[in-house]
PQR file with spaces between the fields and no chain letter, atoms N, CA, C, O and H, PARSE charges and radii, in Angstrom:
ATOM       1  N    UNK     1      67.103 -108.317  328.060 -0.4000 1.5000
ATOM       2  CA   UNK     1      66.251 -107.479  327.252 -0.0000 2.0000
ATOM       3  C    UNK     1      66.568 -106.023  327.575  0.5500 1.7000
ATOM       4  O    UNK     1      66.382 -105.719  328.754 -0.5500 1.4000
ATOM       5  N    UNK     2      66.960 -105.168  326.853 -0.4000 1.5000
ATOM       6  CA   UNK     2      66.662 -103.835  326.642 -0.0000 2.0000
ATOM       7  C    UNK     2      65.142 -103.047  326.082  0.5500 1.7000
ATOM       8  O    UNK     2      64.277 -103.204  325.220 -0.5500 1.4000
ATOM       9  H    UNK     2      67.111 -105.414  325.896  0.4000 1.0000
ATOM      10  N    UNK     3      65.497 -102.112  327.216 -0.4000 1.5000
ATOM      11  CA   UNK     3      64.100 -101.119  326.698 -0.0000 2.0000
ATOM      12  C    UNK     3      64.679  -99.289  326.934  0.5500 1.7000
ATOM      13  O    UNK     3      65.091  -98.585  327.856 -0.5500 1.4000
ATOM      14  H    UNK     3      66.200 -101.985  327.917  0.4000 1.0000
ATOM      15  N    UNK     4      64.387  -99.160  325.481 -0.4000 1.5000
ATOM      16  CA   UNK     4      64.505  -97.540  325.540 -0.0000 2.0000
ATOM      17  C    UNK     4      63.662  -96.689  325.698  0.5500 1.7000
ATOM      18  O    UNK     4      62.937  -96.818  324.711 -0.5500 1.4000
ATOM      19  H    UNK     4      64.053  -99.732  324.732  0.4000 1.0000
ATOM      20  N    UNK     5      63.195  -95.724  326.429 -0.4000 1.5000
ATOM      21  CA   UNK     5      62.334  -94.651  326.614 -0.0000 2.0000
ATOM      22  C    UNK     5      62.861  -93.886  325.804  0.5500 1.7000
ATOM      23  O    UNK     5      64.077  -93.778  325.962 -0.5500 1.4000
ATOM      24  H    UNK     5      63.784  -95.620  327.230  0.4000 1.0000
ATOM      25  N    UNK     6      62.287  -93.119  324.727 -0.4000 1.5000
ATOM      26  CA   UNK     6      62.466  -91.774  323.786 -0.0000 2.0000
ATOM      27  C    UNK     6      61.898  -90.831  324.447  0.5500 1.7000
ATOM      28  O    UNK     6      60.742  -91.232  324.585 -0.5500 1.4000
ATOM      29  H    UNK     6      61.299  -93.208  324.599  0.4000 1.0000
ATOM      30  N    UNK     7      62.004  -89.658  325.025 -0.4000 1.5000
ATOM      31  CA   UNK     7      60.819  -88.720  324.899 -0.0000 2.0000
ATOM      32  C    UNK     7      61.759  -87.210  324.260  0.5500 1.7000
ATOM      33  O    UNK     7      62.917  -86.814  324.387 -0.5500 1.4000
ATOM      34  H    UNK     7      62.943  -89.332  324.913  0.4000 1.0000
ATOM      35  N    UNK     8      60.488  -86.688  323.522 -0.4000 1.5000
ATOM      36  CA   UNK     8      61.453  -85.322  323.434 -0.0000 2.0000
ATOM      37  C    UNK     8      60.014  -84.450  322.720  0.5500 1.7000
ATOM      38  O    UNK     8      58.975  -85.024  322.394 -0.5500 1.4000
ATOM      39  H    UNK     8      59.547  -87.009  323.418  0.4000 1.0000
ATOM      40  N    UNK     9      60.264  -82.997  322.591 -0.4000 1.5000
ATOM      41  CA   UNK     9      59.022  -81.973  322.107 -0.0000 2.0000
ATOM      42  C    UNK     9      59.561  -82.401  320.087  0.5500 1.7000
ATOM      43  O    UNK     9      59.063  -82.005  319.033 -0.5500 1.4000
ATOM      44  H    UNK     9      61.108  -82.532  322.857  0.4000 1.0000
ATOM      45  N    UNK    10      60.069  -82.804  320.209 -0.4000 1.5000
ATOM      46  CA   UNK    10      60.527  -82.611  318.805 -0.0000 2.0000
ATOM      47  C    UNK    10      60.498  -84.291  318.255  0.5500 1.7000
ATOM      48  O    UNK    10      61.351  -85.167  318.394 -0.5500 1.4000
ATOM      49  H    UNK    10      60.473  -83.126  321.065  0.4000 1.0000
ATOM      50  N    UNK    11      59.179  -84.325  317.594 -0.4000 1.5000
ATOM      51  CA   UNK    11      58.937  -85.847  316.872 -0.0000 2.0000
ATOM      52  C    UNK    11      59.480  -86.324  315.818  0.5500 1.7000
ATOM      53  O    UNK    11      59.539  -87.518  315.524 -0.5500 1.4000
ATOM      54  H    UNK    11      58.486  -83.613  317.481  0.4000 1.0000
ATOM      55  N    UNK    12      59.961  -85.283  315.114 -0.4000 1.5000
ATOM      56  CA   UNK    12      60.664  -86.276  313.699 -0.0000 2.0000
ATOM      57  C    UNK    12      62.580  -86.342  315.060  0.5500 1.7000
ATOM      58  O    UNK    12      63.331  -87.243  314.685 -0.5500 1.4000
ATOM      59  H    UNK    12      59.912  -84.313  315.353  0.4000 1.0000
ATOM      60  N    UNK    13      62.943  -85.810  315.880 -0.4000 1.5000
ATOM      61  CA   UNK    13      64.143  -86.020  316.349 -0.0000 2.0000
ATOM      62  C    UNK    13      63.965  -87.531  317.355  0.5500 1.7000
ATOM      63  O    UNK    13      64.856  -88.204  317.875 -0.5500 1.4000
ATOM      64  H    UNK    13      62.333  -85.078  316.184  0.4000 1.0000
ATOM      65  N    UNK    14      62.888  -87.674  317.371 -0.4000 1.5000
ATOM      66  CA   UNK    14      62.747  -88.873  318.580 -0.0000 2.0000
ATOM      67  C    UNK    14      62.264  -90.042  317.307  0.5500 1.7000
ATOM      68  O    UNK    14      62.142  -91.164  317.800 -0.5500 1.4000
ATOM      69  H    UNK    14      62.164  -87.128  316.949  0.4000 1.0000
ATOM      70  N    UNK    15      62.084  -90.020  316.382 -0.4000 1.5000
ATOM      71  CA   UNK    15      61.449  -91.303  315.443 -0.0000 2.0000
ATOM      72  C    UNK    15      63.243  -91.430  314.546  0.5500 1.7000
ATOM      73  O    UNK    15      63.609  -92.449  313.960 -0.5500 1.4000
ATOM      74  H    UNK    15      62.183  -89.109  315.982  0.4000 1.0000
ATOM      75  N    UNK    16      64.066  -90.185  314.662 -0.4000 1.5000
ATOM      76  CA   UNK    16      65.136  -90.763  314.267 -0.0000 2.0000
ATOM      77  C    UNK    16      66.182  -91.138  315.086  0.5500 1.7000
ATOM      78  O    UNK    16      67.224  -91.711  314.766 -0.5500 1.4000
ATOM      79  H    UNK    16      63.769  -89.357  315.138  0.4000 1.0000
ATOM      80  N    UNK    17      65.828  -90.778  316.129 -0.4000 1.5000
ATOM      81  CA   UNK    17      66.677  -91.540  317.684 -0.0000 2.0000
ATOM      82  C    UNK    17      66.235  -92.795  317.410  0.5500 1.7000
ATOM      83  O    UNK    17      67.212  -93.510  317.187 -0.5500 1.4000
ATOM      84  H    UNK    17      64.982  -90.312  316.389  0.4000 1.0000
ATOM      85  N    UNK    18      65.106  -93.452  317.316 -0.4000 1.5000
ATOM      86  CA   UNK    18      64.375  -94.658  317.489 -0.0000 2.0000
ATOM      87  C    UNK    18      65.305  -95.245  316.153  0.5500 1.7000
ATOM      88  O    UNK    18      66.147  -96.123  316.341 -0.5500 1.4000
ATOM      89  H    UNK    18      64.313  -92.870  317.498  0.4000 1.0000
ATOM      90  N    UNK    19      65.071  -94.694  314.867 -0.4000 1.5000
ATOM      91  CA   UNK    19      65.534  -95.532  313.801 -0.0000 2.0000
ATOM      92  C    UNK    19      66.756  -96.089  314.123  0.5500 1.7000
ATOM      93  O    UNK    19      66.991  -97.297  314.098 -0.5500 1.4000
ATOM      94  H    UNK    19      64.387  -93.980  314.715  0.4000 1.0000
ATOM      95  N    UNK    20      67.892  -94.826  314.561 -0.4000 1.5000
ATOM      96  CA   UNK    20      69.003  -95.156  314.679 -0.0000 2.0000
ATOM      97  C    UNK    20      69.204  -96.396  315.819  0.5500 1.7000
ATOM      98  O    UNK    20      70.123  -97.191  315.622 -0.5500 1.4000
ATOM      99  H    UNK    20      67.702  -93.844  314.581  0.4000 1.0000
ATOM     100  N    UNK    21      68.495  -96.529  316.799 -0.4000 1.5000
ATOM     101  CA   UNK    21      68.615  -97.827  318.197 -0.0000 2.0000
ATOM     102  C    UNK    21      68.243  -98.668  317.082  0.5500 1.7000
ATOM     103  O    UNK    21      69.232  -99.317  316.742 -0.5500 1.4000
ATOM     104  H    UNK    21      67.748  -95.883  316.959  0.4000 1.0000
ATOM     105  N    UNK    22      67.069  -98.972  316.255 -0.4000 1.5000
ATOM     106  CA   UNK    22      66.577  -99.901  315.876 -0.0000 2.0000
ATOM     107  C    UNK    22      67.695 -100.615  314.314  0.5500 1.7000
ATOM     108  O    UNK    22      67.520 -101.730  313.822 -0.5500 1.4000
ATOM     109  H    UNK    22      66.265  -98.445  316.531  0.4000 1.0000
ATOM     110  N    UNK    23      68.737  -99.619  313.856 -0.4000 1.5000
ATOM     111  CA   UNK    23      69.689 -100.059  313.026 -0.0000 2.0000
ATOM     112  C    UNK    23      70.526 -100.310  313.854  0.5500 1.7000
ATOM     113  O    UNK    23      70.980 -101.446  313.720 -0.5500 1.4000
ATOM     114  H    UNK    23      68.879  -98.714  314.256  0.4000 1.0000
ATOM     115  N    UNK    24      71.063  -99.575  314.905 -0.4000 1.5000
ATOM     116  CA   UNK    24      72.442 -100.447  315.720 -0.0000 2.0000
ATOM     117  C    UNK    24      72.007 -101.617  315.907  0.5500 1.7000
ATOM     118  O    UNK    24      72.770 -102.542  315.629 -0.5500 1.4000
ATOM     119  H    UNK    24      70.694  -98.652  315.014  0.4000 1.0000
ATOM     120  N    UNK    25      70.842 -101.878  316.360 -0.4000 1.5000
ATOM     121  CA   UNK    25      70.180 -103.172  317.094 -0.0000 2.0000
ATOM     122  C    UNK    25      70.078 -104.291  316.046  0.5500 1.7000
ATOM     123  O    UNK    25      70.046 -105.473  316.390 -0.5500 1.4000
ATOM     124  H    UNK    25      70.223 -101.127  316.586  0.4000 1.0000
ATOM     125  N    UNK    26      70.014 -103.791  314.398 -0.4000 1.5000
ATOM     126  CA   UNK    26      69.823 -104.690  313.537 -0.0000 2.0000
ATOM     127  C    UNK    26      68.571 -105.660  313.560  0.5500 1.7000
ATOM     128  O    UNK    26      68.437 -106.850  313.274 -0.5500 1.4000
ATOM     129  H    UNK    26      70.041 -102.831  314.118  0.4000 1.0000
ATOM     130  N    UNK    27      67.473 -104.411  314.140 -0.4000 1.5000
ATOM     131  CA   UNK    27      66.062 -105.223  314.297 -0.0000 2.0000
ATOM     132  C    UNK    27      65.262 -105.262  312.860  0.5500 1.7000
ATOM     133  O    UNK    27      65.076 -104.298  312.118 -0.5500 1.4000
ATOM     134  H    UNK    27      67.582 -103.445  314.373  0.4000 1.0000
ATOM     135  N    UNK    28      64.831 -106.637  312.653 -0.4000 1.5000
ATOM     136  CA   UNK    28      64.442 -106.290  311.278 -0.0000 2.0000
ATOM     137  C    UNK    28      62.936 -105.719  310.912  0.5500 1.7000
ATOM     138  O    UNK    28      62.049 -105.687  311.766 -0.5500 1.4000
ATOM     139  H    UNK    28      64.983 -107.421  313.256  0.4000 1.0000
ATOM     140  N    UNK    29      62.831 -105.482  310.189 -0.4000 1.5000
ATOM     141  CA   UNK    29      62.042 -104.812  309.709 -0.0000 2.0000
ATOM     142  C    UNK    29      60.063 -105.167  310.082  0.5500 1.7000
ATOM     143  O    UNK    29      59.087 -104.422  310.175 -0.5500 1.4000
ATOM     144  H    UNK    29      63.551 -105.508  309.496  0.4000 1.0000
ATOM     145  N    UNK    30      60.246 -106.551  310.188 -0.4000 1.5000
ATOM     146  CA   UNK    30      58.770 -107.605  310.628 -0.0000 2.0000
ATOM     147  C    UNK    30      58.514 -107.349  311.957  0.5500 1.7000
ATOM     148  O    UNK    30      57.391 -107.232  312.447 -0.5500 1.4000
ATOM     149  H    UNK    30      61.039 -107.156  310.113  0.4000 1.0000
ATOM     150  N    UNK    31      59.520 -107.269  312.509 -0.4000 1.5000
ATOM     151  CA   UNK    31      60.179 -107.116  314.316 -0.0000 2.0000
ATOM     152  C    UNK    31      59.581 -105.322  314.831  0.5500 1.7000
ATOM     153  O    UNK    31      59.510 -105.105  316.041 -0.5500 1.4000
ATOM     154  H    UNK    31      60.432 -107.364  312.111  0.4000 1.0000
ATOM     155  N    UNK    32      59.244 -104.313  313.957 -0.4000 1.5000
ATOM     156  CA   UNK    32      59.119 -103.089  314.365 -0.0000 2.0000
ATOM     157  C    UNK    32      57.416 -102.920  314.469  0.5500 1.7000
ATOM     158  O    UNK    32      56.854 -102.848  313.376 -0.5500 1.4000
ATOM     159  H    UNK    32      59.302 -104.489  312.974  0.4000 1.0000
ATOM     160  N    UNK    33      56.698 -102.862  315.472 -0.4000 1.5000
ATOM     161  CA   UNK    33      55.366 -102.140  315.285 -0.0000 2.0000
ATOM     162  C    UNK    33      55.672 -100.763  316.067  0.5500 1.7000
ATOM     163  O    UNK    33      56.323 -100.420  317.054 -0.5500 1.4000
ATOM     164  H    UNK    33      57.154 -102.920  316.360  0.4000 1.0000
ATOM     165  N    UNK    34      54.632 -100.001  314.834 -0.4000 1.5000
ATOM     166  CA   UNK    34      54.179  -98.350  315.359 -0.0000 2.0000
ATOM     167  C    UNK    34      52.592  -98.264  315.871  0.5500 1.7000
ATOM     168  O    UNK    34      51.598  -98.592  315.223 -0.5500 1.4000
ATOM     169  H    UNK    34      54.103 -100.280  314.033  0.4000 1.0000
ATOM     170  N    UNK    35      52.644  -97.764  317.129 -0.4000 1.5000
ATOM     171  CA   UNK    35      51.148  -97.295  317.520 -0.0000 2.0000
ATOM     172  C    UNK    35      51.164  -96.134  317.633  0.5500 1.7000
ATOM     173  O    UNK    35      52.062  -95.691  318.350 -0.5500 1.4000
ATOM     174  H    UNK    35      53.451  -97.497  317.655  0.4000 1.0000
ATOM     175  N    UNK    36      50.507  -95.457  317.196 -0.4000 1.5000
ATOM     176  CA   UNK    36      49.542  -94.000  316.949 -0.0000 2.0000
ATOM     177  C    UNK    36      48.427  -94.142  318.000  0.5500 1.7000
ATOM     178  O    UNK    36      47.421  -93.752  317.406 -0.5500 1.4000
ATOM     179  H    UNK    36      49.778  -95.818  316.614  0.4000 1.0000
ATOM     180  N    UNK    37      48.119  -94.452  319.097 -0.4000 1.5000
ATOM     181  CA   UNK    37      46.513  -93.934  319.737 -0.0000 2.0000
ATOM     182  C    UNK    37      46.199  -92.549  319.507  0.5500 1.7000
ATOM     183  O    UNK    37      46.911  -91.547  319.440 -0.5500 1.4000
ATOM     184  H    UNK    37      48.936  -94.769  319.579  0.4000 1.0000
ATOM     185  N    UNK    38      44.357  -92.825  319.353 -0.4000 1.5000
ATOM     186  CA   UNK    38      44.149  -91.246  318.965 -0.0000 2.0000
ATOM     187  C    UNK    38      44.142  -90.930  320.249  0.5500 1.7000
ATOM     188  O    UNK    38      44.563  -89.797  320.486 -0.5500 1.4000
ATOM     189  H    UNK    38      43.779  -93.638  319.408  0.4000 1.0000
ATOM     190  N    UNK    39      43.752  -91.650  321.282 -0.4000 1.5000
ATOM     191  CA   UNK    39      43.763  -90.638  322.641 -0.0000 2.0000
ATOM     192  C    UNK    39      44.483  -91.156  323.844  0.5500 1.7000
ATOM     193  O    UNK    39      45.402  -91.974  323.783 -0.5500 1.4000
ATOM     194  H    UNK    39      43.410  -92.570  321.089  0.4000 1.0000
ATOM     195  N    UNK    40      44.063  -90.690  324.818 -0.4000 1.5000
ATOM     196  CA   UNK    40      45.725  -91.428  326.025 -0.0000 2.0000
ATOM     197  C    UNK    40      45.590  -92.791  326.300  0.5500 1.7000
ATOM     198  O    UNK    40      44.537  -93.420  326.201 -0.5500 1.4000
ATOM     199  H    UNK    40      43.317  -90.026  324.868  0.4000 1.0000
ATOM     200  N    UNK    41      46.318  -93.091  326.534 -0.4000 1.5000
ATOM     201  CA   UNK    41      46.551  -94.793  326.723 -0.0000 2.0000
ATOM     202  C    UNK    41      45.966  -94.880  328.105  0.5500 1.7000
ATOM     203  O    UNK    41      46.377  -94.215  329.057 -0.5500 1.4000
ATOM     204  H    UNK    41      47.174  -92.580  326.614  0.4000 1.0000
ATOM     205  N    UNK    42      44.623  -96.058  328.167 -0.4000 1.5000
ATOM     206  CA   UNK    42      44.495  -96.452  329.325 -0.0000 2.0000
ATOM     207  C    UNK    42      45.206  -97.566  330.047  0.5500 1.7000
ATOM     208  O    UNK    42      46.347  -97.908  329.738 -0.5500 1.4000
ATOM     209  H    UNK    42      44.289  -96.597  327.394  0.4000 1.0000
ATOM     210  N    UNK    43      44.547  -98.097  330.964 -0.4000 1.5000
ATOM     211  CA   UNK    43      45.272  -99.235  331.611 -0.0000 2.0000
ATOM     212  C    UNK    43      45.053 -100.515  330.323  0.5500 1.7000
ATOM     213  O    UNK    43      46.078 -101.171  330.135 -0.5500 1.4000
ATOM     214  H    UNK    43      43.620  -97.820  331.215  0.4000 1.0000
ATOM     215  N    UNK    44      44.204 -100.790  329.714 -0.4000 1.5000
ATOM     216  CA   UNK    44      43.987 -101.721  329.317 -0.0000 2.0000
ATOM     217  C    UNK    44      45.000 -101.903  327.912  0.5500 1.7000
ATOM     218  O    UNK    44      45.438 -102.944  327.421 -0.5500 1.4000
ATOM     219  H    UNK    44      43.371 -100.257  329.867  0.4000 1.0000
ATOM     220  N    UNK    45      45.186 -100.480  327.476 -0.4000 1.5000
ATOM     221  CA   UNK    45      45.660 -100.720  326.325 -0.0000 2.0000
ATOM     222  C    UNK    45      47.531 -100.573  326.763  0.5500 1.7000
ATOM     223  O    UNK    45      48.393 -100.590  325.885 -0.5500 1.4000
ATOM     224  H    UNK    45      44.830  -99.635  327.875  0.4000 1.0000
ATOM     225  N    UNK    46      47.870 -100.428  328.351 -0.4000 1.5000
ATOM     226  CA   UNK    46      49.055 -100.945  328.302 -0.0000 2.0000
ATOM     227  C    UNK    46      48.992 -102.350  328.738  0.5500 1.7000
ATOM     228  O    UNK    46      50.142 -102.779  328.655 -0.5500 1.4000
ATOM     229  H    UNK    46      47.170 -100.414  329.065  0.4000 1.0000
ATOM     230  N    UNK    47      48.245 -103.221  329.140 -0.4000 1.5000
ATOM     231  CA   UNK    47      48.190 -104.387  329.171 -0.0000 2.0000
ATOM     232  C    UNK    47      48.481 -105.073  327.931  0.5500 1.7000
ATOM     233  O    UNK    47      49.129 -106.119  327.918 -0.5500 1.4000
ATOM     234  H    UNK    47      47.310 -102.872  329.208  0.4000 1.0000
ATOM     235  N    UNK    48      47.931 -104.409  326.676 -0.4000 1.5000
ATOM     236  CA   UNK    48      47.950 -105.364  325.787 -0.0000 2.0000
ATOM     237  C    UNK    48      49.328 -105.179  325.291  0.5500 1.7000
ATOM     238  O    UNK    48      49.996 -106.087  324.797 -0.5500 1.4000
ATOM     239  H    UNK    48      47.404 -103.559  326.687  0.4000 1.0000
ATOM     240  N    UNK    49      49.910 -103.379  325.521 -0.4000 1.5000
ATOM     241  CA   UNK    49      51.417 -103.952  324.833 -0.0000 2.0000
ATOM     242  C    UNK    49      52.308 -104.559  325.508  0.5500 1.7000
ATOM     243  O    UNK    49      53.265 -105.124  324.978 -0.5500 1.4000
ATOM     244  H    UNK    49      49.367 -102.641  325.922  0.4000 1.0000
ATOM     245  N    UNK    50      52.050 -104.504  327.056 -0.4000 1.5000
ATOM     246  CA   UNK    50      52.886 -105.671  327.907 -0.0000 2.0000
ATOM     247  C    UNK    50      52.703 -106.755  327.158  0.5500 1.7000
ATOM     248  O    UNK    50      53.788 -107.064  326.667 -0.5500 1.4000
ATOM     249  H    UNK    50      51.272 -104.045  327.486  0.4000 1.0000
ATOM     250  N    UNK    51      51.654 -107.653  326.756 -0.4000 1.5000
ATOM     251  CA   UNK    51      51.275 -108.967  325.788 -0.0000 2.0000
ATOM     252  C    UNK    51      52.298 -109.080  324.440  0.5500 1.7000
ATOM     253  O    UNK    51      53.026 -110.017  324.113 -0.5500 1.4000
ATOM     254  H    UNK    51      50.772 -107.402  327.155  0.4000 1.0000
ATOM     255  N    UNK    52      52.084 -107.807  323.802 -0.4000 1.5000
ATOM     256  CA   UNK    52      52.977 -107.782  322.179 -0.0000 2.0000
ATOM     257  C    UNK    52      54.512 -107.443  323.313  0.5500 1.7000
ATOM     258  O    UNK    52      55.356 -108.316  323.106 -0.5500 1.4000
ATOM     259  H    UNK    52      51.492 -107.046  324.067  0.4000 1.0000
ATOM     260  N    UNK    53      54.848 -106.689  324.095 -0.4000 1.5000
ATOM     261  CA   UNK    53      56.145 -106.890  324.317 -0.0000 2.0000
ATOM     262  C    UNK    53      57.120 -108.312  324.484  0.5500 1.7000
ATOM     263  O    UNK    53      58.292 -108.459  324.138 -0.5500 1.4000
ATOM     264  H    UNK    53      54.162 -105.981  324.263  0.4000 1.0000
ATOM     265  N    UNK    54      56.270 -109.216  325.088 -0.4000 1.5000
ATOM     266  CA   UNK    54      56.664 -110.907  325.570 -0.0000 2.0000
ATOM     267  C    UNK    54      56.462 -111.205  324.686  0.5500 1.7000
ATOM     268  O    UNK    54      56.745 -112.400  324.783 -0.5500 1.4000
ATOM     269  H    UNK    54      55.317 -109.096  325.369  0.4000 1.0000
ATOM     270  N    UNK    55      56.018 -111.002  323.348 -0.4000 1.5000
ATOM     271  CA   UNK    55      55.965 -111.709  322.008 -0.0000 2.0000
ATOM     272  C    UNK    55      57.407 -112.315  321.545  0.5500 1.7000
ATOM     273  O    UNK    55      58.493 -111.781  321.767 -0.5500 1.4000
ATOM     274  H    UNK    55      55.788 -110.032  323.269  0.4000 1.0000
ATOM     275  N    UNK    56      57.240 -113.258  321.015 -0.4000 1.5000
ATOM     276  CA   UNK    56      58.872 -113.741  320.061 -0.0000 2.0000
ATOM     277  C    UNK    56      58.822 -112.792  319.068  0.5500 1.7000
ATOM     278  O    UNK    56      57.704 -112.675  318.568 -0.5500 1.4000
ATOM     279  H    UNK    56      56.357 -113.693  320.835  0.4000 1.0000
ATOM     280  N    UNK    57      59.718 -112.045  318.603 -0.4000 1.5000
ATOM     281  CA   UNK    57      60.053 -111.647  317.635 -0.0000 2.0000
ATOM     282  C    UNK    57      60.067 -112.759  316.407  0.5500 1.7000
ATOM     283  O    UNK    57      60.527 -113.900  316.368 -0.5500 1.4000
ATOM     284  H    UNK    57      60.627 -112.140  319.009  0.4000 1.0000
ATOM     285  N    UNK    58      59.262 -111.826  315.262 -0.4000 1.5000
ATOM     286  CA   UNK    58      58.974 -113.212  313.924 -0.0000 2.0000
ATOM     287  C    UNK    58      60.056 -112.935  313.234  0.5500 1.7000
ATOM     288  O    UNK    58      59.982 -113.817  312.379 -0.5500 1.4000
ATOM     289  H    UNK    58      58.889 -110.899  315.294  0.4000 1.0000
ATOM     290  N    UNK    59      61.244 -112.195  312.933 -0.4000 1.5000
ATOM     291  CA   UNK    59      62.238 -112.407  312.337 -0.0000 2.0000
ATOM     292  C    UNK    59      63.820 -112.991  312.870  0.5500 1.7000
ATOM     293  O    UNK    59      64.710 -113.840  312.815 -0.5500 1.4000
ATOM     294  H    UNK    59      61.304 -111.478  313.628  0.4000 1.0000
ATOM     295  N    UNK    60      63.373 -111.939  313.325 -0.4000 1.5000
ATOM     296  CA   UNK    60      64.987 -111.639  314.262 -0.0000 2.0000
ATOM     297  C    UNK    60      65.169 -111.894  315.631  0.5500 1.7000
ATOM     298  O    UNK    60      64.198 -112.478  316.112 -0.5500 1.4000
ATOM     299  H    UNK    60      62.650 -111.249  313.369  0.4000 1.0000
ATOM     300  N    UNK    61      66.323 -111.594  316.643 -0.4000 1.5000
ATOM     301  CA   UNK    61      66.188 -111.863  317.975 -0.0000 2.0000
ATOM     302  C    UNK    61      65.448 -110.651  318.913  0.5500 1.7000
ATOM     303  O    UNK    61      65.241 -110.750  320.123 -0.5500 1.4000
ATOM     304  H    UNK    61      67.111 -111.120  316.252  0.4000 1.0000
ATOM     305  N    UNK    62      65.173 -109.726  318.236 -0.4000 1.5000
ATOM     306  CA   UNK    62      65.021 -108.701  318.891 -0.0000 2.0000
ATOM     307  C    UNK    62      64.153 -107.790  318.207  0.5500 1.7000
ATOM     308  O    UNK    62      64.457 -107.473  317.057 -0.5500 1.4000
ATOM     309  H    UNK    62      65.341 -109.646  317.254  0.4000 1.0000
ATOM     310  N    UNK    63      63.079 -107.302  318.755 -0.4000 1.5000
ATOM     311  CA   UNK    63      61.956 -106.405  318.681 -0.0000 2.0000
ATOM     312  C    UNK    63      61.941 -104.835  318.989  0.5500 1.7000
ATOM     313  O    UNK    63      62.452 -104.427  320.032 -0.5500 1.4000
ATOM     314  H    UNK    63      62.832 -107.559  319.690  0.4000 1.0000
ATOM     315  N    UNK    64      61.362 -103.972  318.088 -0.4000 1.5000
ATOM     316  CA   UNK    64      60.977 -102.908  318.534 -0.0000 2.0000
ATOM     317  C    UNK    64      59.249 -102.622  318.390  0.5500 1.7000
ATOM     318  O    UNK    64      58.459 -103.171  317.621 -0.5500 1.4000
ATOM     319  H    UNK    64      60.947 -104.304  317.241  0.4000 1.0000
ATOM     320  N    UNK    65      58.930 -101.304  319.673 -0.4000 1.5000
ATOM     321  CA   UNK    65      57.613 -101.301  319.413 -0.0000 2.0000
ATOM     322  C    UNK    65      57.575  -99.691  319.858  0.5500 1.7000
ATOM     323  O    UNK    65      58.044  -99.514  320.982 -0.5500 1.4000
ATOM     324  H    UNK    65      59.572 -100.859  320.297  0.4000 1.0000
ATOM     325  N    UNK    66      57.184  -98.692  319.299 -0.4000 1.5000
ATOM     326  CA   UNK    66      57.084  -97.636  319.101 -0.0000 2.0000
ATOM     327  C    UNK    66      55.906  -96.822  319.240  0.5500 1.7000
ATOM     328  O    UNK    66      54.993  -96.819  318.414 -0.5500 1.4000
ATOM     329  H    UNK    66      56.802  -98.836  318.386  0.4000 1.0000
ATOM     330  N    UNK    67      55.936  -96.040  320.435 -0.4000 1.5000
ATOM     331  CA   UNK    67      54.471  -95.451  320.953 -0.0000 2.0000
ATOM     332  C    UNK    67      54.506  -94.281  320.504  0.5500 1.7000
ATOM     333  O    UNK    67      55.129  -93.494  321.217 -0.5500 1.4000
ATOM     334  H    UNK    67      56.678  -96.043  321.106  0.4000 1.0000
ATOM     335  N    UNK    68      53.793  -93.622  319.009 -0.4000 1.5000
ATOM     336  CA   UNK    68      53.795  -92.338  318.457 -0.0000 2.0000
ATOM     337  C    UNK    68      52.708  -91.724  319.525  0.5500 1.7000
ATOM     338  O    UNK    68      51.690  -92.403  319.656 -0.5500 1.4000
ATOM     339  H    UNK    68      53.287  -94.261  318.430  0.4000 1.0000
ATOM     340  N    UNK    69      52.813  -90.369  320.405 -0.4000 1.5000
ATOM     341  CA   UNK    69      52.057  -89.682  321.025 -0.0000 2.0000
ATOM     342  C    UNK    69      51.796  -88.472  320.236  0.5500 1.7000
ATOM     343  O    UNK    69      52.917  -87.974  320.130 -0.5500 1.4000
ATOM     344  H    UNK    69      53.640  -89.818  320.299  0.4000 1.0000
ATOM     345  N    UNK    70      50.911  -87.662  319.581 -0.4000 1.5000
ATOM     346  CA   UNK    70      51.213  -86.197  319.668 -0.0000 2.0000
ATOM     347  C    UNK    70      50.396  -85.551  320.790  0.5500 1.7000
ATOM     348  O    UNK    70      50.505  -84.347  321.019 -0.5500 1.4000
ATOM     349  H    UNK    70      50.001  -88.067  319.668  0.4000 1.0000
């Protein structure tokens, strides 16, 4: 399994870093969730994406999951 960390001050340059991993990767489209929290992530709510990370992917072999911060 691969995992990429994005970070950068510049959000539309880090959501097209992401697109581009997620087309080399040929992840499909069912396979991508975006989270937006309105406020900081506690412990609980990285528990749950540890949970969606161990998920099977429903299309393809391989998953993306995308933590929008502003």
């Amino acid at each position: 399994m691969n995992t990429f960390l994005i970070s950068s001050r510049n959000l539309q340059k880090a959501l097209e870093k992401a697109q581009g991993i997620i087309k080399e990767n040929k992840i499909d489209k069912f396979d991508i969730e975006l989270l937006e929290p309105i406020q900081a992530l506690g412990i609980e709510d990285v528990r749950n994406i540890q949970k969606k990370i161990f998920l099977k992917p429903f299309r393809g072999d391989k998953k993306a999951l995308i933590i929008k911060l502003n």
